[in-house]
N, C-alpha and C positions, 0 to 999 in steps of 0.2 A: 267707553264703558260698555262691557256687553250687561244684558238681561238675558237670565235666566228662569225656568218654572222651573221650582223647586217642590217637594211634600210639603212647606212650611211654608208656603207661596212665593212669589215672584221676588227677584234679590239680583243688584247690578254685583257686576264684579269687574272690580280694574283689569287693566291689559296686564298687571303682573302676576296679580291674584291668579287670573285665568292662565298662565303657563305654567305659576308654580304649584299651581293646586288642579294641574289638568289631569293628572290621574283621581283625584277623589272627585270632581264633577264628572266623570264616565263611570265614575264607582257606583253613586249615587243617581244615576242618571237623568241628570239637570239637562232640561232641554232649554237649548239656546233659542231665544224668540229674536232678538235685534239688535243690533248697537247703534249707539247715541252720546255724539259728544258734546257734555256738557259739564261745566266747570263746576257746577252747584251738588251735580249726585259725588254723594262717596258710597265706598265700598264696602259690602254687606262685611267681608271678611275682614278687613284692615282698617277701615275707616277714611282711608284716603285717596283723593281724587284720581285722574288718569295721568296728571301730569301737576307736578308741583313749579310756580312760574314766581322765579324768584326777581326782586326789585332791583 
């Protein structure tokens, strides 16, 4: 999950989120602070995790 600063403050976004939406984070220019993987954050944009880990 990366973290981004955003105008609307700070917001993770998945590894998908973040390629398929990597022209409008350069648009908007969300600056990336860090990433961190954790099974608990979902994504500002989609709502779901980094990896979904099926039973």
């Amino acid at each position: 999950m990366h973290l981004f600063e955003t105008e609307e403050g700070d917001k993770w976004v998945c590894i998908t989120c973040g390629e398929e939406k990597k022209d409008m984070i350069m648009e908007k220019k969300w600056e990336w602070i860090f990433d961190k993987h954790d099974m608990v954050l979902r994504c500002a944009l989609c709502g779901h995790p980094d990896f979904d880990f099926e039973d």
